[in-house]
C-alpha atoms as a printed R data frame, in Angstrom:
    type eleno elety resid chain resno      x      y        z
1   ATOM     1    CA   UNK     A     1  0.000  0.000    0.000
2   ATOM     2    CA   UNK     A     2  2.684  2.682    0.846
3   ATOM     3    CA   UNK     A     3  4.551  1.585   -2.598
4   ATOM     4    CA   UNK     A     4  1.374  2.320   -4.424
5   ATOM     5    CA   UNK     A     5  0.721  5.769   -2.454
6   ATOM     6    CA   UNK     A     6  4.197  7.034   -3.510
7   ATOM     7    CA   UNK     A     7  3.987  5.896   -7.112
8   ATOM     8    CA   UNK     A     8  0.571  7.979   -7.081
9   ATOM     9    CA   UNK     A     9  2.478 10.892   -5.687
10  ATOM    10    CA   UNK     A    10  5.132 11.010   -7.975
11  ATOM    11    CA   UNK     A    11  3.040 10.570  -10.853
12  ATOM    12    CA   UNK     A    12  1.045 13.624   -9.807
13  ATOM    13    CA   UNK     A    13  4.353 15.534   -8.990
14  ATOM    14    CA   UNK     A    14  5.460 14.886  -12.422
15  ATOM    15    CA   UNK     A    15  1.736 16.276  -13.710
16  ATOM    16    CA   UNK     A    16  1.911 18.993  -11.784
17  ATOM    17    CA   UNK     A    17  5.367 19.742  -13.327
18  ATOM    18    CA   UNK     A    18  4.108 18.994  -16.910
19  ATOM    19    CA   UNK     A    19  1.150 21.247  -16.287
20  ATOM    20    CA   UNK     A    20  3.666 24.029  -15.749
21  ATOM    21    CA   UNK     A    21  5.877 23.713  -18.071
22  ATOM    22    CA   UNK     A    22  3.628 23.275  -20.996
23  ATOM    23    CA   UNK     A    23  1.540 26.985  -19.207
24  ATOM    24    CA   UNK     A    24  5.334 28.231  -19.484
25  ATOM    25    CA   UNK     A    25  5.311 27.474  -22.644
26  ATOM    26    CA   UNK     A    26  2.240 28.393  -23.786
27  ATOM    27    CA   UNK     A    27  3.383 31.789  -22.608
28  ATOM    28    CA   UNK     A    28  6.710 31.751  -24.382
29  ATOM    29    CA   UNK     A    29  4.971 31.263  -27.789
30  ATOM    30    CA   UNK     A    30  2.493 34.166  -27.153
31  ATOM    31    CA   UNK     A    31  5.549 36.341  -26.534
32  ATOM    32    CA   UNK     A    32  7.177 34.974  -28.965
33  ATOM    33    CA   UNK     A    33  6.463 32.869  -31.819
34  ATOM    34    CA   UNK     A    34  9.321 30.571  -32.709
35  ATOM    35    CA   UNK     A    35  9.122 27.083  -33.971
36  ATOM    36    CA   UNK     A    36  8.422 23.957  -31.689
37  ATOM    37    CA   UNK     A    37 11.315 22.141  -29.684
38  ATOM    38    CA   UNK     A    38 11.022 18.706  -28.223
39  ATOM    39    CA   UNK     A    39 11.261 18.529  -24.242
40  ATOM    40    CA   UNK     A    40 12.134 15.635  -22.466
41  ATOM    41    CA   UNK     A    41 11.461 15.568  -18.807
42  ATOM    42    CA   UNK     A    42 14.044 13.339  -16.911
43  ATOM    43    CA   UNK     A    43 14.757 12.603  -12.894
44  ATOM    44    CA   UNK     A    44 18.157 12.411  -11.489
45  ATOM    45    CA   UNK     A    45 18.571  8.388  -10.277
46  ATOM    46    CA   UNK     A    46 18.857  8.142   -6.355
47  ATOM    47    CA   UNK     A    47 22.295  7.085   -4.786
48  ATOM    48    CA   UNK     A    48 20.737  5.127   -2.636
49  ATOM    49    CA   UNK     A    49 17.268  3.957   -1.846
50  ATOM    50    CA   UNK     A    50 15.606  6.820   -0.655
51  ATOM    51    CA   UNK     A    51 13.001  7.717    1.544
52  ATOM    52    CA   UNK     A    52  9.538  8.065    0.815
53  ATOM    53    CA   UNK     A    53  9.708 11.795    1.167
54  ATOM    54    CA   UNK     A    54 12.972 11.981   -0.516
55  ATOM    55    CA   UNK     A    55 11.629 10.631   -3.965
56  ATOM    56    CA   UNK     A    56  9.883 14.258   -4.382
57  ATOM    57    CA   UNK     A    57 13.151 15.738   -6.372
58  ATOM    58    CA   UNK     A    58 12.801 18.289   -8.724
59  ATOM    59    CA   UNK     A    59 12.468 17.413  -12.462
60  ATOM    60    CA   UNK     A    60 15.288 18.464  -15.174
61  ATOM    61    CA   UNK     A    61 14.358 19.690  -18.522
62  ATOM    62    CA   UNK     A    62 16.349 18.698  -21.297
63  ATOM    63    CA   UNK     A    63 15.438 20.455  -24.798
64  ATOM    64    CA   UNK     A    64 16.190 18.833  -27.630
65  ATOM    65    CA   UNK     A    65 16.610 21.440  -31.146
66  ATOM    66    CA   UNK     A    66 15.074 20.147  -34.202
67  ATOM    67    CA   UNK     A    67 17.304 19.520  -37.236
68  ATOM    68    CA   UNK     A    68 18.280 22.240  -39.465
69  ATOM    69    CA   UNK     A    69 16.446 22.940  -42.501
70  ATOM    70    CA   UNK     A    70 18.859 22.577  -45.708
71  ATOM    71    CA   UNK     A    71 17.541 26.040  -46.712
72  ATOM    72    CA   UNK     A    72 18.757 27.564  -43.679
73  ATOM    73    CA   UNK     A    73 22.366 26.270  -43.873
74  ATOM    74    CA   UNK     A    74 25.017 29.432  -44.483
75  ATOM    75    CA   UNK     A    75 26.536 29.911  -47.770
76  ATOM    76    CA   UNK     A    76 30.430 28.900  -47.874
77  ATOM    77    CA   UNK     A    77 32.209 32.837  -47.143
78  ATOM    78    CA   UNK     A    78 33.434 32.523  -50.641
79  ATOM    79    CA   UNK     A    79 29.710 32.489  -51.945
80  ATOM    80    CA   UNK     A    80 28.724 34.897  -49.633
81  ATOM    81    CA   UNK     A    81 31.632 37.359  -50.698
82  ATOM    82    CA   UNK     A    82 30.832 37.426  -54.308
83  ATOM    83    CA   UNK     A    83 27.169 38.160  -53.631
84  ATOM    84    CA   UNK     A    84 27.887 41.337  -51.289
85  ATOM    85    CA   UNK     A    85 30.701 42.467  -53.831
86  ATOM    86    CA   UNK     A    86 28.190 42.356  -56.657
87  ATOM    87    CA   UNK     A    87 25.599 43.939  -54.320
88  ATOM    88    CA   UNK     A    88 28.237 46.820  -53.303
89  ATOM    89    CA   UNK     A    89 28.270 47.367  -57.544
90  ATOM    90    CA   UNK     A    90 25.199 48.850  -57.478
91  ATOM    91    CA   UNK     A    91 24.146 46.565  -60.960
92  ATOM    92    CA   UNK     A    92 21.159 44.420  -61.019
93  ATOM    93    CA   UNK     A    93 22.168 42.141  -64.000
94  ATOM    94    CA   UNK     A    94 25.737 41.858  -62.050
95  ATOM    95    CA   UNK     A    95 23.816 40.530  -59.100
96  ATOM    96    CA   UNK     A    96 21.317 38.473  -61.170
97  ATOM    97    CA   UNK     A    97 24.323 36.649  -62.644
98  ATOM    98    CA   UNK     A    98 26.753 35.814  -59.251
99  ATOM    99    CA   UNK     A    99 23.262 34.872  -57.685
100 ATOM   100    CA   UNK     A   100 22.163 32.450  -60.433
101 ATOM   101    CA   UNK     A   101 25.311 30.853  -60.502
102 ATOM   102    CA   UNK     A   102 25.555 30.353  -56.324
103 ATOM   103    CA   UNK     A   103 22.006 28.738  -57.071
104 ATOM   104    CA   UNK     A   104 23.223 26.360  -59.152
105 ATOM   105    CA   UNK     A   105 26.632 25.511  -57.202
106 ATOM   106    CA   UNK     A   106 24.732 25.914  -53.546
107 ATOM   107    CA   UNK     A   107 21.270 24.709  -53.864
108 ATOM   108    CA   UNK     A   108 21.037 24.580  -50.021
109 ATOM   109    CA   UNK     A   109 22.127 28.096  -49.765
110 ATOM   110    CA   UNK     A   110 18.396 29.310  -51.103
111 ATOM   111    CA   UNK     A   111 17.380 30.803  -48.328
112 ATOM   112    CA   UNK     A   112 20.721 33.164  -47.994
113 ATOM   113    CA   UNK     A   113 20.260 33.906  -51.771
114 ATOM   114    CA   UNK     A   114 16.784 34.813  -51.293
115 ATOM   115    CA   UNK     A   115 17.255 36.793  -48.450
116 ATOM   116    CA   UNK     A   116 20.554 39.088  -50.234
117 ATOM   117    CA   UNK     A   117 18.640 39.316  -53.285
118 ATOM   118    CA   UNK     A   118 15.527 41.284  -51.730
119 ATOM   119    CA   UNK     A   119 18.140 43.463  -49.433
120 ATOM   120    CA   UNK     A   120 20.019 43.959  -53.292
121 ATOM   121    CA   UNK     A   121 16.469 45.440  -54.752
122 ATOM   122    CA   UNK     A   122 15.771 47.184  -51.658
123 ATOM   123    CA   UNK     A   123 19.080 48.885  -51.977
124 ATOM   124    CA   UNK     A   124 18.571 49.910  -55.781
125 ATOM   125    CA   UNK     A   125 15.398 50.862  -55.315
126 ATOM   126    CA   UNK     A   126 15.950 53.524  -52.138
127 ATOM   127    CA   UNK     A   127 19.106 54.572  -54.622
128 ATOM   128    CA   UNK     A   128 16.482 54.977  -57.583
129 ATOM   129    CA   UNK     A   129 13.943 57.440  -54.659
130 ATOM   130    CA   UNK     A   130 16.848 59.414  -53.890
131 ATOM   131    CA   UNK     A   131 18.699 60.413  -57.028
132 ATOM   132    CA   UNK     A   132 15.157 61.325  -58.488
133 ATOM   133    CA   UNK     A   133 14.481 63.799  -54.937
134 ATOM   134    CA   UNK     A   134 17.731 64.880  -55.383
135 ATOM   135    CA   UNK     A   135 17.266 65.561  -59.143
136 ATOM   136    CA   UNK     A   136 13.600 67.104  -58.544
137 ATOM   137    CA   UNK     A   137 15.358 69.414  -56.114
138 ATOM   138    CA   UNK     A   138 17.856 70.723  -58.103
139 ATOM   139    CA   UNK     A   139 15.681 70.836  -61.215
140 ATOM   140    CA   UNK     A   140 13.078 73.167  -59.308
141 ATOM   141    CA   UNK     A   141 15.950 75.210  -58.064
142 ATOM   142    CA   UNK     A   142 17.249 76.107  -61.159
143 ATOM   143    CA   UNK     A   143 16.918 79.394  -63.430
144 ATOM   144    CA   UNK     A   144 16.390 79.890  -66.316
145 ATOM   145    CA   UNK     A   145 19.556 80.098  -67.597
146 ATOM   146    CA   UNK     A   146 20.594 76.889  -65.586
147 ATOM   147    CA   UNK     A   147 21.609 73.697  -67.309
148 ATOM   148    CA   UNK     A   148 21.464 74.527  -70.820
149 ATOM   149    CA   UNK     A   149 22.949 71.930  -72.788
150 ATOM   150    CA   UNK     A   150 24.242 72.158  -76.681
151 ATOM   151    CA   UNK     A   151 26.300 71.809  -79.801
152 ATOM   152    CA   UNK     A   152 27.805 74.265  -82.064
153 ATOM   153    CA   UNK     A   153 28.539 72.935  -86.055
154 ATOM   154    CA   UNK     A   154 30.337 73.981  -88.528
155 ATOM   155    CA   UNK     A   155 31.097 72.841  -91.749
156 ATOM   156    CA   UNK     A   156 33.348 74.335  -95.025
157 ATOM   157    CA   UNK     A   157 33.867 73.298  -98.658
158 ATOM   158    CA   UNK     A   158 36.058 74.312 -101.536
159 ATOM   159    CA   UNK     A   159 36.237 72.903 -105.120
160 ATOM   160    CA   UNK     A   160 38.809 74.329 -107.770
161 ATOM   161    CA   UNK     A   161 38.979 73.257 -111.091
162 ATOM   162    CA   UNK     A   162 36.826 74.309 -114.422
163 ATOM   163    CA   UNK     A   163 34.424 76.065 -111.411
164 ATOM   164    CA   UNK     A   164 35.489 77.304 -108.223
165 ATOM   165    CA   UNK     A   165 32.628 76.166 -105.721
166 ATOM   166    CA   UNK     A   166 32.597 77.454 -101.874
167 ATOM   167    CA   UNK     A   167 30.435 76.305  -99.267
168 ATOM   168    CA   UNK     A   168 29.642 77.452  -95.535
169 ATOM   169    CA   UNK     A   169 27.275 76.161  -92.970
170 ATOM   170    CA   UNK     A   170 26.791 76.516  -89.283
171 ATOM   171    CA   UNK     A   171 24.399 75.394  -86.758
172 ATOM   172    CA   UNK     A   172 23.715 75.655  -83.563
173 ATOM   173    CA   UNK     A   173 21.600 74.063  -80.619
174 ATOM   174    CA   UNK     A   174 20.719 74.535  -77.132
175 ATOM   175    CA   UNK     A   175 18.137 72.380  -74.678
176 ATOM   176    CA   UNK     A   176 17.084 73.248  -71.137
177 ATOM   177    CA   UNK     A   177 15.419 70.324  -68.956
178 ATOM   178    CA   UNK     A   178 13.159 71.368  -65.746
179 ATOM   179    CA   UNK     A   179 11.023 70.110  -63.601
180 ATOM   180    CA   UNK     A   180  7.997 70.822  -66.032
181 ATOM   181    CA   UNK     A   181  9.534 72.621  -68.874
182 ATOM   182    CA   UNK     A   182 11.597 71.800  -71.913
183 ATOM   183    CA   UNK     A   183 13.177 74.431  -73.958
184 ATOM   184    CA   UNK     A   184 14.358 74.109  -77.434
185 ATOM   185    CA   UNK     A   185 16.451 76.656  -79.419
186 ATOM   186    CA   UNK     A   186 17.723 75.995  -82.763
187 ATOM   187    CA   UNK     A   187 19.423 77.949  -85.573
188 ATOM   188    CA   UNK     A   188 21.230 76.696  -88.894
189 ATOM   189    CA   UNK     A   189 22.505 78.212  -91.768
190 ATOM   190    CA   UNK     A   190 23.749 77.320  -95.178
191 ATOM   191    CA   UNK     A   191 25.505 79.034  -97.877
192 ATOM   192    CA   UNK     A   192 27.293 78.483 -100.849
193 ATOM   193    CA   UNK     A   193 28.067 79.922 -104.464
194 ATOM   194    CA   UNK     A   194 29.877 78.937 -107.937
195 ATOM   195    CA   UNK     A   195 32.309 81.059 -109.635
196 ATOM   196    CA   UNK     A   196 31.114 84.111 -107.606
197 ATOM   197    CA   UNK     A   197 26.785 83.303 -108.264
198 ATOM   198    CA   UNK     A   198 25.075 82.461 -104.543
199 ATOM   199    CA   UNK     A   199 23.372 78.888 -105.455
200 ATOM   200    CA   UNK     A   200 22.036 78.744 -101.718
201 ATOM   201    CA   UNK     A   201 21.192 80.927  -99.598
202 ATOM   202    CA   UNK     A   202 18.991 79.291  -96.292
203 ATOM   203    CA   UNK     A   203 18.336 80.544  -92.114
204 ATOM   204    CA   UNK     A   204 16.485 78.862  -89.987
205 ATOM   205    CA   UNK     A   205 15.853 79.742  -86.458
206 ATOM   206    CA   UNK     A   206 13.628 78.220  -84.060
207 ATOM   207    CA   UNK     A   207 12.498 78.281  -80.206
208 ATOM   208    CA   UNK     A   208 10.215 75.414  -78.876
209 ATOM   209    CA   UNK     A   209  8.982 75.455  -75.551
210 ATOM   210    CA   UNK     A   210  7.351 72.377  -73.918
211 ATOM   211    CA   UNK     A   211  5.393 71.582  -70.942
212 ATOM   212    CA   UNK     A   212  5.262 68.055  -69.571
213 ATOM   213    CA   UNK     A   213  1.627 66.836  -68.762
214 ATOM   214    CA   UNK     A   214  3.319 63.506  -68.443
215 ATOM   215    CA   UNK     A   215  6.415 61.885  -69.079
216 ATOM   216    CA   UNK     A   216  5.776 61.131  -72.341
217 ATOM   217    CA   UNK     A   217  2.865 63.521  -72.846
218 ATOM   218    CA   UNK     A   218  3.494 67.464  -73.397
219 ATOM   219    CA   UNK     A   219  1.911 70.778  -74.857
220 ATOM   220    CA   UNK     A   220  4.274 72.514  -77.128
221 ATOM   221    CA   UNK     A   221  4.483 76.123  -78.812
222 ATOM   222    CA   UNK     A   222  6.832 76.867  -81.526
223 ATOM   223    CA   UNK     A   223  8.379 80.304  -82.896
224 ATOM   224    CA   UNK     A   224  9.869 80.080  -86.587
225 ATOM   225    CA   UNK     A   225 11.992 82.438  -88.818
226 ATOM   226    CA   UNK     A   226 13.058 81.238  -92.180
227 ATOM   227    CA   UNK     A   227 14.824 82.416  -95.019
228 ATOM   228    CA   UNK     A   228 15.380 81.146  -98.318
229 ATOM   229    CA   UNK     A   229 15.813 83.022 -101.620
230 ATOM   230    CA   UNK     A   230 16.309 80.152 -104.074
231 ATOM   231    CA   UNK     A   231 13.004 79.030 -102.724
232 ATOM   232    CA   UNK     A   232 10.881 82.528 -103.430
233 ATOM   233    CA   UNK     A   233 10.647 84.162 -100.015
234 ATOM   234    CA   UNK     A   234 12.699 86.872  -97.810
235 ATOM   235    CA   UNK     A   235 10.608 85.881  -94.928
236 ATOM   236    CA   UNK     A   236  8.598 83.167  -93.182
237 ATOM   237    CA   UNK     A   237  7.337 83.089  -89.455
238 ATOM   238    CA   UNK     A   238  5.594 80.297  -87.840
239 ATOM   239    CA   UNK     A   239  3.707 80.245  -84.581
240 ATOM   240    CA   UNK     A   240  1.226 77.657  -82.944
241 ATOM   241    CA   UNK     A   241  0.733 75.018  -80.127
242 ATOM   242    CA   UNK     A   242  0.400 71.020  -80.480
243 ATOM   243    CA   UNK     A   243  0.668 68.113  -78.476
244 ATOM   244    CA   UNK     A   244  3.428 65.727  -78.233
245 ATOM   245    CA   UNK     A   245  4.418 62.171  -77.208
246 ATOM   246    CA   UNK     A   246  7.425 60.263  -77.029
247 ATOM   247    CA   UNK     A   247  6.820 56.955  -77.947
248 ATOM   248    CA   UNK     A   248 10.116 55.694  -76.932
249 ATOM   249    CA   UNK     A   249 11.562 57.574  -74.278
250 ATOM   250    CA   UNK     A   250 14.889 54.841  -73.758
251 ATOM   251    CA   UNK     A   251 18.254 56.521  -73.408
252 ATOM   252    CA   UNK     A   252 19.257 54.821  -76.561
253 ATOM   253    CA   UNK     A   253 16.520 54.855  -78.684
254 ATOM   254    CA   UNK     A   254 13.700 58.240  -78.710
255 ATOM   255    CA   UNK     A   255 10.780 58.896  -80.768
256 ATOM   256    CA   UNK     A   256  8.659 61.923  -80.349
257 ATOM   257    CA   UNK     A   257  5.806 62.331  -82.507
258 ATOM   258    CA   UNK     A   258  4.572 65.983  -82.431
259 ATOM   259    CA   UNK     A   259  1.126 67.309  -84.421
260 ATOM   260    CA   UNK     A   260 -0.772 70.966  -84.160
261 ATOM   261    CA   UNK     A   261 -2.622 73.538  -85.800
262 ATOM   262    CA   UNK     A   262 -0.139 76.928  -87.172
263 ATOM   263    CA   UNK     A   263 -0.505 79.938  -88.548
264 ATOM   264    CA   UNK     A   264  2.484 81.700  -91.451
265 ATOM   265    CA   UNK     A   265  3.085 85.133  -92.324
266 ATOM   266    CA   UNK     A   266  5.327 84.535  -95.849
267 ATOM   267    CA   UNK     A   267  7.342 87.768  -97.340
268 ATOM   268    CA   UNK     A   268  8.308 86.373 -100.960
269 ATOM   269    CA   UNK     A   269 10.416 88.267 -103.095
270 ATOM   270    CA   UNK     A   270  8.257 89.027 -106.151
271 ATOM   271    CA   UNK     A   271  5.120 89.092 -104.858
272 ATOM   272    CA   UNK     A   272  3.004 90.712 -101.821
273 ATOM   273    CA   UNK     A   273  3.061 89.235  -98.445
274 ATOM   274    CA   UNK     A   274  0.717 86.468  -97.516
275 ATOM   275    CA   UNK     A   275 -1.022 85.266  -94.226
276 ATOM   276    CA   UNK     A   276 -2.104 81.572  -94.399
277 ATOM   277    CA   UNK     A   277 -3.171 78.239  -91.579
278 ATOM   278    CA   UNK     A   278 -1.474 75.397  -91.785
279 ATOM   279    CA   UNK     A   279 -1.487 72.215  -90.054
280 ATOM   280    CA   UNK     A   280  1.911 71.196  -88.704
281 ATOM   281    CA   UNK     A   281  3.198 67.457  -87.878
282 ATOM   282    CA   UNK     A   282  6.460 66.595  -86.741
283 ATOM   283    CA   UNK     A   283  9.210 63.723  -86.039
284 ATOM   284    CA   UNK     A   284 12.315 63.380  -84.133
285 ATOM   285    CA   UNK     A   285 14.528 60.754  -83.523
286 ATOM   286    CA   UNK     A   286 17.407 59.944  -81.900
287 ATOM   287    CA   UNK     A   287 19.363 56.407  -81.877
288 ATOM   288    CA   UNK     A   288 22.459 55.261  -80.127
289 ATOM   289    CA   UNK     A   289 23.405 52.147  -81.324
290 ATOM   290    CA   UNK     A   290 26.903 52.515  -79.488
291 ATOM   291    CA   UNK     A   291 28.750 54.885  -77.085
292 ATOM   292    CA   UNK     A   292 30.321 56.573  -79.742
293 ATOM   293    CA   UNK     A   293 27.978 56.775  -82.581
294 ATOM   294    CA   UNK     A   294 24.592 58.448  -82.877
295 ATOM   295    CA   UNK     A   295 21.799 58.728  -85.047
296 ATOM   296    CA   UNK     A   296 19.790 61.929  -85.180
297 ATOM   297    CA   UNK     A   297 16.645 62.999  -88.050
298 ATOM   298    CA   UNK     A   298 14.144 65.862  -87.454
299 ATOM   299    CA   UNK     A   299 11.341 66.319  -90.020
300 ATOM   300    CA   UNK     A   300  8.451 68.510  -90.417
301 ATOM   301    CA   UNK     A   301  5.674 68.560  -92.358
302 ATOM   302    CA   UNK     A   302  3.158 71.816  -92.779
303 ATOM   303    CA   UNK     A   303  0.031 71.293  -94.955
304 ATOM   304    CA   UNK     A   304 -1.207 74.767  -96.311
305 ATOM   305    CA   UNK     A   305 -3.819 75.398  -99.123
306 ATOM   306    CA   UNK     A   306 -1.413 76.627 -101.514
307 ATOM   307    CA   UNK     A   307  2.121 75.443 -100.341
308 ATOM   308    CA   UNK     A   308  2.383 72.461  -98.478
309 ATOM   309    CA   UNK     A   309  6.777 71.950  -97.582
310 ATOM   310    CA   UNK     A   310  8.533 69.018  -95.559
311 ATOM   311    CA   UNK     A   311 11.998 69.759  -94.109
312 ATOM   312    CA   UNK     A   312 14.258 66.615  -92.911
313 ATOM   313    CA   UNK     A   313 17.801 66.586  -91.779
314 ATOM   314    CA   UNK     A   314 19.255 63.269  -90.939
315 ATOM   315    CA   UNK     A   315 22.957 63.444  -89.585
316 ATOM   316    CA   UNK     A   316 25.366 60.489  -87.917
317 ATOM   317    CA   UNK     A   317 27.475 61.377  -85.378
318 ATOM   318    CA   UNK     A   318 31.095 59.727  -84.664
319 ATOM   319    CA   UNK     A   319 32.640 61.040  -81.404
320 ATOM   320    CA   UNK     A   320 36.273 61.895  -81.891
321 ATOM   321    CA   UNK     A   321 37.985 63.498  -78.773
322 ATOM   322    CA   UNK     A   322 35.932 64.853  -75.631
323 ATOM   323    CA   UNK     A   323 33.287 66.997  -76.692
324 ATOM   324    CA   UNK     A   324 34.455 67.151  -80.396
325 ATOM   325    CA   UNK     A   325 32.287 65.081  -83.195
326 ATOM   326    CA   UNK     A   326 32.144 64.399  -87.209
327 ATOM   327    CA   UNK     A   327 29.167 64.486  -88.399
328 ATOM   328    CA   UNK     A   328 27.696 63.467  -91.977
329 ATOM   329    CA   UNK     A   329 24.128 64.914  -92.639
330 ATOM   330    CA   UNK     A   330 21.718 65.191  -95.590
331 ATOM   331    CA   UNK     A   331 18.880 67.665  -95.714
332 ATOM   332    CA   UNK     A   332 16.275 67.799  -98.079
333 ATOM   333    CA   UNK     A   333 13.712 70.778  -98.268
334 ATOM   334    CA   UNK     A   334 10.438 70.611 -100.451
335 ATOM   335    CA   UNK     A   335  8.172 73.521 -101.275
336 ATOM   336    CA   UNK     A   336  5.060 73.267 -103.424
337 ATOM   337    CA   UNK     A   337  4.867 76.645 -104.278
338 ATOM   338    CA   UNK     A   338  8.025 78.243 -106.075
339 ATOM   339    CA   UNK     A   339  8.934 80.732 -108.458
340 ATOM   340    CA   UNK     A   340  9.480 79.219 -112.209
341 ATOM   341    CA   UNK     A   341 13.458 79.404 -112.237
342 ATOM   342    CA   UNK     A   342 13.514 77.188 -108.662
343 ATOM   343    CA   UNK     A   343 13.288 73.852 -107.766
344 ATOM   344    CA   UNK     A   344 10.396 72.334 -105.499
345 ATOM   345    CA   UNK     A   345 13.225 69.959 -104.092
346 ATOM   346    CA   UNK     A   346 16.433 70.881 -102.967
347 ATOM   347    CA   UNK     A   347 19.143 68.349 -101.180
348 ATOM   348    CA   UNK     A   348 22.384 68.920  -99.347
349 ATOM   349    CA   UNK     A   349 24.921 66.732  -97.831
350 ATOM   350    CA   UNK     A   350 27.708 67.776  -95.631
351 ATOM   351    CA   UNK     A   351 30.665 66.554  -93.561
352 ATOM   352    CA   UNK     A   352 30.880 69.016  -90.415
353 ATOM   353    CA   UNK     A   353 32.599 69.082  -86.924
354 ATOM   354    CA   UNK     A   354 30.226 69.381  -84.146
355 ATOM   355    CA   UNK     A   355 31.489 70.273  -80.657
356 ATOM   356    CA   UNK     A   356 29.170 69.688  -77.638
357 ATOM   357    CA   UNK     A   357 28.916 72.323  -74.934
């Protein structure tokens, strides 16, 4: 009877225990939610044979940690290394690379991969937030005559021979970026004669402000002086709004597409001036197929009653030193309406040196 009496007291000493620890735990995992760990509960073995009131000893708790899972296992430091060196590079194909290839080599390192590649995007993303607050910033700081960007061309022939032919022609163009606005300003001019007779004689200036609704969408106004006298007038002036949209806005490859209503004031040389609408169109591109070659054509396109004219200039660039270019163009100029000794279509090609400023 007294053997049975202290095995029921142990075994509700060891439930009372039990009880405990498993309210403990319960508590633990409230505060703190963590995965589940075996427990064994063990008893010290007597020395000797103890006394009925000496078999109440304390319990011990021995916790047993479940395996590791093969996902959590570290990456070898060499692994590791390459990852944060192509993480300090700032590149996301760099990093997509050197983490593709640590897949394949450490397929238990997945969870390590996983967990650099989020801090990577992380990283390149806050970088992306605060080079465009700190470009905003500095963009809606800036005057007017802040960051103006541009070229300056200028190009020269001379033929001897039967005829002596000289030729001249000089350009130049300047662009402003802001926070809302884009400003354009443009000028070119082209002459050239043949034993002493002018054969062309051609200005062109331009100013083309544009407000960004979006960032490929914009309003646009244009101002436009011409002069031609092989082509019938002293004088032409252009004004009127459009809308614009860039269709490819990459760094390496740009469209705009631009298309409005105008009105044109034309002084021609042997007959009275003449006011006239127009509807205007207009397309720009610009391709970079390397660092050190680039593609540029501008064309527009004006649709009168009596003289519809396209312009188009297509040039390739080929850097040379620094800021200093060659450039090859061709530029053709079409006007319905001209006198009886001109041409409706004119062409020019040139070789040029452009420098950019």
């Amino acid at each position: 009877m007294q053997r049975i009496r202290t095995g029921r007291a142990f075994a509700a000493l060891a439930a009372t225990c039990a009880g405990a620890a498993a309210h403990a735990q319960e508590e633990s995992a409230l505060a703190r939610p963590e995965p589940e760990v075996p427990i064994l509960w063990l008893a010290p073995p007597p020395a000797a044979e103890p006394a009925p009131e000496e078999r109440r000893l304390p319990l011990l708790t021995l916790l047993i940690p479940p395996p590791p899972s093969p996902n959590a296992m570290a990456l070898p430091p060499a692994a590791r290394a390459l990852l944060e060196r192509a993480m300090a590079d700032g590149s996301p194909e760099s990093f997509a690379a050197v983490a593709k290839l640590a897949r394949d080599m450490y397929p238990s390192g997945g969870g390590q991969i996983d967990a650099l590649s989020a801090e990577n995007e992380a990283k390149i993303a806050e970088k992306k937030a605060a080079d465009a607050r700190e470009k905003a910033d500095a963009l809606a700081a800036a005057t007017f005559l802040d960051n103006w960007k541009g070229e300056a061309e200028l190009g020269a022939s001379l033929a001897t021979g039967n005829s002596r032919a000289v030729g001249l022609y000089g350009a130049f163009k300047a662009n402003k970026e802001g926070l809302r606005w884009r400003h354009a300003l443009t000028a070119r001019a082209d002459y050239a004669e043949t034993d002493g007779i002018a054969t062309t004689e051609r200005i062109v200036a331009s100013y083309q402000p544009r407000y960004k609704v979006t960032e490929r969408l914009y309003f646009y106004g244009i101002a436009q002086f011409e002069h031609d006298r092989f082509l019938g007038y002293d004088q032409r002036y252009t004004t009127g709004p459009g809308l614009g949209y860039t269709l490819f806005p990459g760094p390496r490859f740009k469209l705009d597409i631009e298309g409005g209503p105008a009105a044109r004031r034309t002084v021609y040389i042997d007959a009275d001036p003449r006011w006239s609408a127009a509807a205007r169109g207009s397309v720009s591109l610009v391709w970079k197929p390397s660092s050190w070659l680039t593609l540029n054509s501008d064309s527009a396109l004006y649709l009168e009653r009596r003289n519809s004219n396209i312009s188009s200039t297509t040039s390739l660039d080929s850097r040379l030193i620094g800021p200093l270019k060659a450039r090859l163009s061709y530029t053709l100029t079409y006007e319905q309406d001209t006198p009886d000794v001109s041409k409706n279509a004119n062409t020019l090609s040139r070789v040029s040196l452009v420098y950019d400023f």
